[in-house]
VOVOLUM-64217 format. One line per 8 residues: their letters; for each residue x, y, z of N, C-alpha, C. Coordinates in nm, 2 decimals. Example, Ala and Ser with C-alpha at 12.3 -4.5 7.8 and 13.67 -1.06 7.14 Angstrom:
// VOVOLUM-64217
as> 1.32,-0.57,0.78,1.23,-0.45,0.78,1.32,-0.33,0.78  1.28,-0.22,0.71,1.37,-0.11,0.71,1.29,0.00,0.79
***
This chain:
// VOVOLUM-64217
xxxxxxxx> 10.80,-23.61,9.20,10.69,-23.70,9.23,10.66,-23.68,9.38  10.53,-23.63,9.38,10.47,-23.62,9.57,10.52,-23.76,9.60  10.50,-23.76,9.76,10.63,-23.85,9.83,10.43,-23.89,9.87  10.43,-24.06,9.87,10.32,-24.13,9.94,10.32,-24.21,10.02  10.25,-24.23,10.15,10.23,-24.32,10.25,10.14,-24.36,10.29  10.08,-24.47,10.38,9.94,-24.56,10.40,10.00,-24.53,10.53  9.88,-24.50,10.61,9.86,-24.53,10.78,9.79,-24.66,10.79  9.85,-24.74,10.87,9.75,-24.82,10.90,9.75,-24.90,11.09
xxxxxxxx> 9.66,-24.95,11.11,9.60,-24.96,11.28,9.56,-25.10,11.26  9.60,-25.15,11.38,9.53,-25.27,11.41,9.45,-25.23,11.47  9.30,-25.35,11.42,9.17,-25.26,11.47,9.06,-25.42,11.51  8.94,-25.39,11.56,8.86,-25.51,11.58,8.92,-25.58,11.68  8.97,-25.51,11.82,9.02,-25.67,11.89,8.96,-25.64,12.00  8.86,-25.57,11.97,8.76,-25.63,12.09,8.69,-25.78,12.09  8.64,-25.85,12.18,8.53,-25.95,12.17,8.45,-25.99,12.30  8.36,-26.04,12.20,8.23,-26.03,12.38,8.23,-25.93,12.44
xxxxxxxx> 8.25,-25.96,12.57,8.23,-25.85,12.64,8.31,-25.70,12.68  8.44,-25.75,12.62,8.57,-25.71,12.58,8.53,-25.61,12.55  8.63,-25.48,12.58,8.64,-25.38,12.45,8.77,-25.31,12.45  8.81,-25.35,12.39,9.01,-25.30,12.37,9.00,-25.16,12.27  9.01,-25.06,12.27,9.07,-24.95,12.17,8.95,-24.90,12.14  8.96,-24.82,12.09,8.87,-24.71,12.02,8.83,-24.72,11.87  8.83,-24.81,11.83,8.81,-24.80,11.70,8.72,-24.66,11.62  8.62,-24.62,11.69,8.53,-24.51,11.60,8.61,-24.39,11.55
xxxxxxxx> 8.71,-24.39,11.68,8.81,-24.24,11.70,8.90,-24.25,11.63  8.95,-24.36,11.64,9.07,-24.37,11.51,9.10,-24.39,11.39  8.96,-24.47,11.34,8.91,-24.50,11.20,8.91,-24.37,11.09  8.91,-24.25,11.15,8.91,-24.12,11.07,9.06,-24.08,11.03  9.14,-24.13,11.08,9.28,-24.06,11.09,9.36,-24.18,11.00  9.28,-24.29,11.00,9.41,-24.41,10.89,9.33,-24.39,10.75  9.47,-24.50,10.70,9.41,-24.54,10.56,9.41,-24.66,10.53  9.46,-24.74,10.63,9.40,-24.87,10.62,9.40,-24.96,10.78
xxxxxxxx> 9.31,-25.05,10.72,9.23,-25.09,10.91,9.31,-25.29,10.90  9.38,-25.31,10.99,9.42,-25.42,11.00,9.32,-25.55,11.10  9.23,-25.61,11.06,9.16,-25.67,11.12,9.16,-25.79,11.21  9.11,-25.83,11.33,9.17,-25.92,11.40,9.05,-26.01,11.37  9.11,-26.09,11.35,9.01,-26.25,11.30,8.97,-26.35,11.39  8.97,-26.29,11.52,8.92,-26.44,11.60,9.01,-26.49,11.63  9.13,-26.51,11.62,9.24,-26.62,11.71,9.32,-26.56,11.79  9.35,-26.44,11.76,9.48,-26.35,11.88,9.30,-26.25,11.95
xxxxxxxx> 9.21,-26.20,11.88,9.12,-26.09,11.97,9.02,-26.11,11.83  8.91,-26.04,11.85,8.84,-26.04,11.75,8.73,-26.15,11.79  8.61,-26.10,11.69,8.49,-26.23,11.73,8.40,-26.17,11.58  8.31,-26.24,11.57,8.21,-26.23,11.45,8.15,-26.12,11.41  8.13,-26.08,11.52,8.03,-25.95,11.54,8.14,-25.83,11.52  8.22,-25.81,11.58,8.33,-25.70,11.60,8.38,-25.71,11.43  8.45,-25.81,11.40,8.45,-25.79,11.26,8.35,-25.72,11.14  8.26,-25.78,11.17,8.15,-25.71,11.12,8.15,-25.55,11.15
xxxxxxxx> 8.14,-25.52,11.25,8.13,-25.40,11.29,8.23,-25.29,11.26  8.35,-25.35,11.22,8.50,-25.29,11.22,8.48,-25.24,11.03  8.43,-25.36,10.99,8.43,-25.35,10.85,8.32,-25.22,10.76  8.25,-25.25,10.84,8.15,-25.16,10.81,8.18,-25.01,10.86  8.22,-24.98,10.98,8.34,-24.87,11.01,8.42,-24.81,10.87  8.54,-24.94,10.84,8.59,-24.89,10.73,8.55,-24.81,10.63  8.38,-24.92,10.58,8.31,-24.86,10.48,8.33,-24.72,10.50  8.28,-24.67,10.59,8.22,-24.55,10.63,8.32,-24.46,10.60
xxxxxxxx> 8.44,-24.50,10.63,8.56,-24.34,10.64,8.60,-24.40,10.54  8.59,-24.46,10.42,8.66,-24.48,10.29,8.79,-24.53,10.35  8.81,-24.63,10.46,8.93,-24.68,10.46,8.97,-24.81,10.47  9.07,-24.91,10.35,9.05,-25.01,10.29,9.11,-25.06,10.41  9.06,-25.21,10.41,9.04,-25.33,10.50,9.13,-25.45,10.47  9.22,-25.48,10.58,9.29,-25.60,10.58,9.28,-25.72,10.67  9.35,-25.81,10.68,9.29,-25.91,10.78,9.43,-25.90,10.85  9.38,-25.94,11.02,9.51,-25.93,11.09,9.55,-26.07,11.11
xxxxxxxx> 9.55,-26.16,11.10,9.58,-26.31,11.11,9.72,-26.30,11.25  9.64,-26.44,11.35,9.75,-26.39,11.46,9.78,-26.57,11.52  9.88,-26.61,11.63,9.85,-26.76,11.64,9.73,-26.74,11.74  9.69,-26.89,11.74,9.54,-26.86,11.80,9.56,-26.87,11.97  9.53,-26.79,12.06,9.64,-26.71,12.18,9.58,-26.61,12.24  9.43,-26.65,12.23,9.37,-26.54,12.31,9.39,-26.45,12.45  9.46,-26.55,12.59,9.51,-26.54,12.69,9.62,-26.45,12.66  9.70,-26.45,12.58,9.86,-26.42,12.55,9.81,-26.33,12.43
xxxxxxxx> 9.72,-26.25,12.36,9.69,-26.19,12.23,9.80,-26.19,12.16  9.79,-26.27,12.13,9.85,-26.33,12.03,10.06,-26.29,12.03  10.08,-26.29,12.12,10.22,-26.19,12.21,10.31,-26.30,12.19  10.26,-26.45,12.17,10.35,-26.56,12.24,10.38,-26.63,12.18  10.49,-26.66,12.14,10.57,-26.77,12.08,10.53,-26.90,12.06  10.44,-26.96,11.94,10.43,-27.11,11.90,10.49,-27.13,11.81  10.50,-27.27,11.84,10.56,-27.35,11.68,10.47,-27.42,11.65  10.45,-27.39,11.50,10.35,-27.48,11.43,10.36,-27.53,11.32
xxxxxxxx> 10.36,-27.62,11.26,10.35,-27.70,11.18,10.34,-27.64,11.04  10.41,-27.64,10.94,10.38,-27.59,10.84,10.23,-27.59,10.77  10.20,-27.71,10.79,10.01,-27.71,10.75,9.96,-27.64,10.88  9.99,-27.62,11.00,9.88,-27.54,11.06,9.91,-27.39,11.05  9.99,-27.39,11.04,10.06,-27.25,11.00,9.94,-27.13,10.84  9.99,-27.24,10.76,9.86,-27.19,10.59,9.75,-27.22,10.63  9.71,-27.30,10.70,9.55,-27.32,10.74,9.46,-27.23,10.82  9.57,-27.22,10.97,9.52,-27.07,11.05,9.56,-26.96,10.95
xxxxxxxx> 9.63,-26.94,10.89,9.58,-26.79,10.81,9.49,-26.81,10.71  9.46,-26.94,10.65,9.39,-26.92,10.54,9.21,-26.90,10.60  9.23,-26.97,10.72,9.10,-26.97,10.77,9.06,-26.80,10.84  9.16,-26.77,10.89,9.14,-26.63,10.94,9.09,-26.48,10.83  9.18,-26.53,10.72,9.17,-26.43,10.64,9.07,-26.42,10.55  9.04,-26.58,10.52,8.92,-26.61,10.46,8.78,-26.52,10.55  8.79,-26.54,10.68,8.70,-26.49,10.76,8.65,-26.33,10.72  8.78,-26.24,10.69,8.75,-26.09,10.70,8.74,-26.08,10.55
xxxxxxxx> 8.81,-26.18,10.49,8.75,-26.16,10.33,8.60,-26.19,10.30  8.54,-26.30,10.38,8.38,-26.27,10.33,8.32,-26.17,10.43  8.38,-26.14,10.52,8.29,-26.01,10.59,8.28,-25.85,10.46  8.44,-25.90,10.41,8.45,-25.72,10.35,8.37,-25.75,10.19  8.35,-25.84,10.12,8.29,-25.90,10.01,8.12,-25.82,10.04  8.08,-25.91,10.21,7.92,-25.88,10.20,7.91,-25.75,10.21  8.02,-25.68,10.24,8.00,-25.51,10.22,8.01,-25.44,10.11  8.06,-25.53,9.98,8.10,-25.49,9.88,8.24,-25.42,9.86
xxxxxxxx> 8.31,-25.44,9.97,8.45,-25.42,9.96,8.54,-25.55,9.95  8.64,-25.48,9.85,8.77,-25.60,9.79,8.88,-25.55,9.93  8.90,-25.68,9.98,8.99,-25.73,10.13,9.17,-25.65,10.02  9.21,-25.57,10.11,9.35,-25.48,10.05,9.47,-25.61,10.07  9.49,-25.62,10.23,9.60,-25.62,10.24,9.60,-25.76,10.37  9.68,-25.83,10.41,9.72,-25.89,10.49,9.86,-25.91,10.62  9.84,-25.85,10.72,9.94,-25.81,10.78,9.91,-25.96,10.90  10.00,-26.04,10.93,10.04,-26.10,11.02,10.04,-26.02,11.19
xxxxxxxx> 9.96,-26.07,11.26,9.97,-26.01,11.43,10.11,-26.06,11.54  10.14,-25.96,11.60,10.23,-25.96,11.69,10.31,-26.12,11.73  10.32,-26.19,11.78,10.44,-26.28,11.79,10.50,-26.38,11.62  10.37,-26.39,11.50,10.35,-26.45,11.41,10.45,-26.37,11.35  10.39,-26.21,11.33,10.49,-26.14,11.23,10.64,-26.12,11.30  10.64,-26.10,11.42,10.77,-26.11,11.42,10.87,-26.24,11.38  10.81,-26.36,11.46,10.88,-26.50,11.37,10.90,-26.51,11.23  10.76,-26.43,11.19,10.80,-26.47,10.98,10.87,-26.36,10.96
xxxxxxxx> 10.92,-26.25,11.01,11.01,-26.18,10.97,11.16,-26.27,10.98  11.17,-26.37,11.03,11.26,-26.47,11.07,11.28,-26.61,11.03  11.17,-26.59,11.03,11.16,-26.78,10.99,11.09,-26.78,10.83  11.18,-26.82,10.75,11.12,-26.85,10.61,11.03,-27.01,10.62  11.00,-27.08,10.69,10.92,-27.18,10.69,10.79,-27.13,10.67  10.81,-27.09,10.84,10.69,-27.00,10.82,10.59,-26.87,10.77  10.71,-26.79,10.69,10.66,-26.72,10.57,10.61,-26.76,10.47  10.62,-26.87,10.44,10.61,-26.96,10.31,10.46,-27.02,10.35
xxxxxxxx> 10.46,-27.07,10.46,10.33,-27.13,10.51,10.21,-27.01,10.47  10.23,-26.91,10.59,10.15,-26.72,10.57,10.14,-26.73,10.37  10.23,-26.72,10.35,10.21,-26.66,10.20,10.11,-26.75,10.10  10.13,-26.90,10.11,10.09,-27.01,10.05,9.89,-26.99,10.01  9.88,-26.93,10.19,9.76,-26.96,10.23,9.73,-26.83,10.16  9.82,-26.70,10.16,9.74,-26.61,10.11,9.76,-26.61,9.94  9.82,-26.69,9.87,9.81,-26.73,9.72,9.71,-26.75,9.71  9.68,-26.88,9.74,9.54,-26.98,9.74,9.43,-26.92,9.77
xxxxxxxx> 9.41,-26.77,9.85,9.30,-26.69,9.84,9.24,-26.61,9.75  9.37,-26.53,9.76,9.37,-26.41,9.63,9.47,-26.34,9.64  9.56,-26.40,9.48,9.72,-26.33,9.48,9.74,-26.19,9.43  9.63,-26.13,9.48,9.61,-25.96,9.43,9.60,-25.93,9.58  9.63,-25.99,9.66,9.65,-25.91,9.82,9.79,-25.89,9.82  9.78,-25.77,9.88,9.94,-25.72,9.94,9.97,-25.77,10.08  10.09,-25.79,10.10,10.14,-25.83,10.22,10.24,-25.73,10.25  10.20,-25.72,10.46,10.26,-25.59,10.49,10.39,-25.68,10.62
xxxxxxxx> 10.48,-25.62,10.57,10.65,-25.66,10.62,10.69,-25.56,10.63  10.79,-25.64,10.76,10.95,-25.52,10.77,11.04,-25.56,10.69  11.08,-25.44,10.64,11.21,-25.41,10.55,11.29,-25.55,10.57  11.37,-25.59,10.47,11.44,-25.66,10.47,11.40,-25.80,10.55  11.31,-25.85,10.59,11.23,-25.96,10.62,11.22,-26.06,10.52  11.21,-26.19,10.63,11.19,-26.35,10.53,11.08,-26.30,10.51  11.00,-26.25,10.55,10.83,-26.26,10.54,10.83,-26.18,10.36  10.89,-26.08,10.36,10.90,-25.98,10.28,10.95,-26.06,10.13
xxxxxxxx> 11.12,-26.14,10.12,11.18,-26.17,10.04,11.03,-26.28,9.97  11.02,-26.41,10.06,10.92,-26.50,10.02,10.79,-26.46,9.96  10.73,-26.37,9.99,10.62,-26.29,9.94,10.69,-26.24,9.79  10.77,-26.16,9.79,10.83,-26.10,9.63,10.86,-26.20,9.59  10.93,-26.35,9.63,10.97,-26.46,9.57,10.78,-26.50,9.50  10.70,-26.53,9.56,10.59,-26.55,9.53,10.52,-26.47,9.43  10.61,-26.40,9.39,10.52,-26.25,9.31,10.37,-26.21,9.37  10.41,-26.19,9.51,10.30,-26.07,9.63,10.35,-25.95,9.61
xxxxxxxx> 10.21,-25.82,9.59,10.26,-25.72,9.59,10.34,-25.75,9.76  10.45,-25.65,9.80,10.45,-25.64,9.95,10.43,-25.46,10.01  10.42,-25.44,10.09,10.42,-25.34,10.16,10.50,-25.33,10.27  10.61,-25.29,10.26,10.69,-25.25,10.36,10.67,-25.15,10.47  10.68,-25.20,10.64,10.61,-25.13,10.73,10.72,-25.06,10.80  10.63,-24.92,10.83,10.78,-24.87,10.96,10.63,-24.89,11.12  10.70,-24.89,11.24,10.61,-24.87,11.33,10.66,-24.75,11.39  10.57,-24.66,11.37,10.59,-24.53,11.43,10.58,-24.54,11.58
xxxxxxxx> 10.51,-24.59,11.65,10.51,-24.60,11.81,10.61,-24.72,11.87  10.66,-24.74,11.82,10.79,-24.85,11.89,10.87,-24.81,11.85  10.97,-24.86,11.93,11.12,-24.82,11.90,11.20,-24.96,11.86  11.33,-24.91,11.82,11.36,-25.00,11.71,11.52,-25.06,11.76  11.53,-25.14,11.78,11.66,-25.19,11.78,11.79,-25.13,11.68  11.90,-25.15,11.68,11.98,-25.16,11.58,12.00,-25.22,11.50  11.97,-25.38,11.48,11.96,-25.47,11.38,11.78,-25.48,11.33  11.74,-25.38,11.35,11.59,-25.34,11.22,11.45,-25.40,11.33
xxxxxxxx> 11.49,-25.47,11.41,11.44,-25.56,11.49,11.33,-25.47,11.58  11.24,-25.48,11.65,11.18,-25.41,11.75,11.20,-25.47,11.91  11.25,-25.32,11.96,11.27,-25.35,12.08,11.18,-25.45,12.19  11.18,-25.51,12.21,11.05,-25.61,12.33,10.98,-25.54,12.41  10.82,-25.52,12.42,10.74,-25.41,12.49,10.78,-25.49,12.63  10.84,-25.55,12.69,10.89,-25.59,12.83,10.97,-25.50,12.85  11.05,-25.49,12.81,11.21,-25.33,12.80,11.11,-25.21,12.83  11.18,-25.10,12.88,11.11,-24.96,12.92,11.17,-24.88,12.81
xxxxxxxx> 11.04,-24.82,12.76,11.08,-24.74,12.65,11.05,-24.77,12.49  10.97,-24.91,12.51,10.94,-24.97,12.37,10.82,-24.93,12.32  10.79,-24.84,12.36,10.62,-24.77,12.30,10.68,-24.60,12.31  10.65,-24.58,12.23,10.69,-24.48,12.21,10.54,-24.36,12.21  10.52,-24.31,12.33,10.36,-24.26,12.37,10.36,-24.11,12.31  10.47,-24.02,12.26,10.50,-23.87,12.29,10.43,-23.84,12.13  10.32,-23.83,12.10,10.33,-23.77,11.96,10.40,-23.69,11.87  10.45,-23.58,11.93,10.57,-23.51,11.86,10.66,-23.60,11.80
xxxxxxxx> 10.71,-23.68,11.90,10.81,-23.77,11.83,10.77,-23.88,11.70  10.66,-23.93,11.78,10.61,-24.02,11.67,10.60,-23.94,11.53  10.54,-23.81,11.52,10.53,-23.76,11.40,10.69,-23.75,11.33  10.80,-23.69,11.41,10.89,-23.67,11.39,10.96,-23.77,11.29  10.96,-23.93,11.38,11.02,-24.00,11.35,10.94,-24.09,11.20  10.81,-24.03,11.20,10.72,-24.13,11.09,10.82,-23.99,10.93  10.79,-23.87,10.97,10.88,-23.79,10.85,10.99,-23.82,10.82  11.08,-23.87,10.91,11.20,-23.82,10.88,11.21,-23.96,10.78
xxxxxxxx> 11.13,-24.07,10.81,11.15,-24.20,10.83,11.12,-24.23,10.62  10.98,-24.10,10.58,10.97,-24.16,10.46,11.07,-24.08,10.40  11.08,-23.93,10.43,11.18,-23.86,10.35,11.29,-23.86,10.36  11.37,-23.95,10.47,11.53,-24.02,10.43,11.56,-24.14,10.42  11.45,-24.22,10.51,11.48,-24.34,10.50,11.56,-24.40,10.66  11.54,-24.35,10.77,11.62,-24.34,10.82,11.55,-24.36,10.96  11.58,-24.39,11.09,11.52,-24.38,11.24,11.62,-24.42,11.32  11.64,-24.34,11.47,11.66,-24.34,11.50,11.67,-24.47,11.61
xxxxxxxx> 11.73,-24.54,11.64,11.75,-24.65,11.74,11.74,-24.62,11.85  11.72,-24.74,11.93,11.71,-24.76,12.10,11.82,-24.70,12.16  11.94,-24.70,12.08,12.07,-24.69,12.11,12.13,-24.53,12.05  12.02,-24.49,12.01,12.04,-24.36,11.97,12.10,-24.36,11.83  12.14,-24.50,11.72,12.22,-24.45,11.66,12.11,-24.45,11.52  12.15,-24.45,11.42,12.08,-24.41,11.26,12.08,-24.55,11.21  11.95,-24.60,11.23,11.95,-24.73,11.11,11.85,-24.68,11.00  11.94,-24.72,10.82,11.86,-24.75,10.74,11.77,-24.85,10.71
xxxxxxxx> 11.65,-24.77,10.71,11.57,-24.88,10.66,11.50,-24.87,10.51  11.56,-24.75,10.44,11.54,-24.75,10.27,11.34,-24.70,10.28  11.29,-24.75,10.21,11.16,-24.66,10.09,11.07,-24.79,10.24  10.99,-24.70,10.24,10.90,-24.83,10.32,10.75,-24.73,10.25  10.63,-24.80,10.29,10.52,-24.78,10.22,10.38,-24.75,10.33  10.40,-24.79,10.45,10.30,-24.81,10.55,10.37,-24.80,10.64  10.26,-24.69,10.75,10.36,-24.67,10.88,10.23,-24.70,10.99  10.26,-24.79,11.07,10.17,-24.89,11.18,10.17,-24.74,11.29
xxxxxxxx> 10.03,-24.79,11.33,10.02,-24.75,11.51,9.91,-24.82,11.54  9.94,-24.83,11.64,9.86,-24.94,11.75,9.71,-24.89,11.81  9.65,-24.97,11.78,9.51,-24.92,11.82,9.46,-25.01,11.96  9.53,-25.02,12.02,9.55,-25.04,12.19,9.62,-24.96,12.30  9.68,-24.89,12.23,9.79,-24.80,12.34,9.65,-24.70,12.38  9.69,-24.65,12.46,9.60,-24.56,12.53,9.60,-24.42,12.49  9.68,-24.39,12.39,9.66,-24.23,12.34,9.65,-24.26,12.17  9.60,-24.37,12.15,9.61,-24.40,12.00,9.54,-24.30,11.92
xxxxxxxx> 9.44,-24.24,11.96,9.37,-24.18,11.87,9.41,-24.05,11.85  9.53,-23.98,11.98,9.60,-23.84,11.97,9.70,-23.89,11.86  9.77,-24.04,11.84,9.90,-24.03,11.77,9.83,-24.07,11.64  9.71,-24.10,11.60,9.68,-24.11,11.44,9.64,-23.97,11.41  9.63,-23.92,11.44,9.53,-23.79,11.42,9.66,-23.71,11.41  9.74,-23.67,11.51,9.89,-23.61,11.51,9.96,-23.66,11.37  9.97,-23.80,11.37,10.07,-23.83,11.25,10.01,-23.82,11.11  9.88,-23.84,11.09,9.82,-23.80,10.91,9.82,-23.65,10.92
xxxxxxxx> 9.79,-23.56,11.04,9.79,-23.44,11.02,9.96,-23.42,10.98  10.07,-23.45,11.07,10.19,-23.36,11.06,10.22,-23.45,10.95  10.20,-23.51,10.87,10.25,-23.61,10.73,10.24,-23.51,10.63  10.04,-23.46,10.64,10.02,-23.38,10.53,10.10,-23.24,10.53  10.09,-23.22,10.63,10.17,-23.08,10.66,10.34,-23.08,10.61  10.37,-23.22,10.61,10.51,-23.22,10.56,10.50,-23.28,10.41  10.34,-23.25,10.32,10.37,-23.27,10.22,10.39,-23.39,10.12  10.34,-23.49,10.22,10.33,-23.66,10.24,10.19,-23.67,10.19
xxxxxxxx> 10.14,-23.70,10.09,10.02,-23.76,10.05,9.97,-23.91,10.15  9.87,-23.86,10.19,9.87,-23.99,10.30,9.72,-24.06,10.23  9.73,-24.21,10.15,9.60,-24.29,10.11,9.64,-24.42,10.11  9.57,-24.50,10.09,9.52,-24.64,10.14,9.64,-24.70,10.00  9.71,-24.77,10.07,9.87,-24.89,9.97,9.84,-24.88,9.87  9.71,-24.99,9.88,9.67,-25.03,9.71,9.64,-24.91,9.62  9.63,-24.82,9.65,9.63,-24.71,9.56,9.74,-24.68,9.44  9.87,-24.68,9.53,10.03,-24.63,9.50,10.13,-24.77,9.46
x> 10.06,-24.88,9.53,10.16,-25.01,9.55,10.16,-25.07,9.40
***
């Protein structure tokens, strides 16, 4: 059985006058576009515009739901309430779900933004909250997790497809964890490597640590890069090319999931 994987990018987090990443350049190289909804980056119009992108390169669209932390994009640690918790995602995701509808695209997948996903990889409160809101939407969305995550078990407990993520441009702790982009060395900028470490990662299961040593992380399904780093559009382009080249069918989750 060919070996399959989903690229996917956080994308849309420009707003107003803003303009964060490249979206046009990178949009060619994924297979699926994580969308920022207005509370970590993102605005009306940029959504719009991101979606319709997707249209264009046949690449399916998810909502990026983040806490609402514009100052802090969304980086920063809140506690919230179990009802605000399902409400800001339901509200967010609802947002990129009627954007991708008026385009006549069905919304894929749902990935939680930077401080959120990390806590619900941790906190089952607030996984349960995330997942609730995305039941009550539409329980034919996939949810995208790290291996072995509360985010991940509560979702399969829910019967959510899930999608298990690796992030090819960060580096990884030894307890599965990601190292803190405060630390030197938590972005991982060198394409070679990123390609390296995205192969080795679906065909053994396996990456290399901060610490140099070998953590398993088993079958994962989607491999993240960041559509803010400043060489993002050399490491998408690098990593679907060196994927195919290693024989990795590279297409959008819902396809395979």
């Amino acid at each position: 059985m060919k070996l399959k994987i989903d690229i996917n990018c956080d994308l849309g987090e420009s707003f107003g006058a803003l303009k964060i990443g490249n979206d046009a350049k990178v949009m060619p190289h994924i297979t699926s576009a994580n969308i920022a909804c207005g509370f970590h980056s993102g605005d009306p119009m940029t959504i719009a515009q991101t979606v319709k992108l997707a249209k264009k390169h046949k690449v399916a669209v998810g909502a990026h739901p983040g806490f609402p932390d514009l100052v802090g994009f969304g980086r920063r640690e809140m506690q919230l309430a179990p009802e605000e918790a399902e409400n800001y995602t339901l509200y967010q995701v609802g947002a990129v779900y009627g954007f991708a509808k008026a385009e006549g695209l069905k919304l894929q997948h749902v990935k939680p933004h930077g401080a959120m996903y990390n806590m619900a990889a941790e906190d089952e409160t607030l996984s349960s909250a995330i997942v609730k809101a995305i039941q009550k939407l539409d329980d034919e969305l996939i949810v995208f997790a790290p291996p072995r995550s509360a985010l991940a078990k509560i979702a399969t407990r829910a019967n959510l497809r899930v999608a298990l993520e690796f992030f090819a441009d960060r580096a990884y702790n030894p307890d599965g964890s990601l190292v803190s982009r405060r630390q030197k060395g938590a972005i991982v900028h060198d394409a070679r490597k990123v390609v390296q470490r995205a192969v080795t990662l679906v065909k053994e299961g396996t990456v290399q640590t901060v610490d140099d040593t070998t953590l398993n992380m088993g079958k994962v399904h989607t491999i993240c890069v960041h559509g803010d780093t400043s060489n993002a559009v050399k490491l998408a382009e690098s990593l679907k090319k060196g994927l195919t080249r290693a024989r990795v069918s590279v297409e959008p989750v819902g396809r395979f999931l």
